[in-house]
N, C-alpha and C positions, 0 to 999 in steps of 0.2 A: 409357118406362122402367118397365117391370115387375119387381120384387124377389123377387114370389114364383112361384119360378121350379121348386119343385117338383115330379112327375111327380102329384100331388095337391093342387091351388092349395086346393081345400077343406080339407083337413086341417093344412095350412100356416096356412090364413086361421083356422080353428078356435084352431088350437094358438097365434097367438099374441095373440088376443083373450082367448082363458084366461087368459096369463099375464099381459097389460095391464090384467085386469079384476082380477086378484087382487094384484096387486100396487099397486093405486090408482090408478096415474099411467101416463103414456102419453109418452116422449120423443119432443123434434121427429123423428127419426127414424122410429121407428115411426108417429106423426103422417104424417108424406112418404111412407112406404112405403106405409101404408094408402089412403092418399089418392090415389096415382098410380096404385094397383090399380084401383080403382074406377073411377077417370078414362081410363084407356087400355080398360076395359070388355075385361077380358083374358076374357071367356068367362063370366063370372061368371054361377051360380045366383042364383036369387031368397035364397036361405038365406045363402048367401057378401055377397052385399048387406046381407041386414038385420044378417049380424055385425057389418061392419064399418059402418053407419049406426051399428047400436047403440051403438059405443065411442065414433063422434062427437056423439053425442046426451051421452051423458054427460058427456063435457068440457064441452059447452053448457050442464048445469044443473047442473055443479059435484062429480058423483058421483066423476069421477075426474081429479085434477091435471095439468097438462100441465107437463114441465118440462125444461130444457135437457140 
């Protein structure tokens, strides 16, 4: 189950780590979305990887909230 679905998975993946990044927090949703991307390994760049590592990195050392 792939969410980001599209014709630009980069600019999608881009565009919504921006918003999660600036905004502090990161919903279980977006959590799931990101997470599924990765894990179904939909095509993904090295660069679309480290975005989305990065937003989970953060949650791991507190930089940004996770929250329902």
């Amino acid at each position: 189950m792939v969410w980001i679905t599209e014709s630009r998975p980069s600019a999608a993946i881009r565009s919504l780590v921006e918003q999660i990044i600036a905004a502090g927090q990161l919903s279980r949703q977006e959590h799931l979305r990101l997470t599924s991307t990765i894990l179904a390994d939909y095509q993904l760049s090295a660069e679309d990887r480290g975005h989305i590592s990065r937003v989970l990195d953060y949650v791991q050392i507190g930089r940004l909230r996770l929250i329902d």
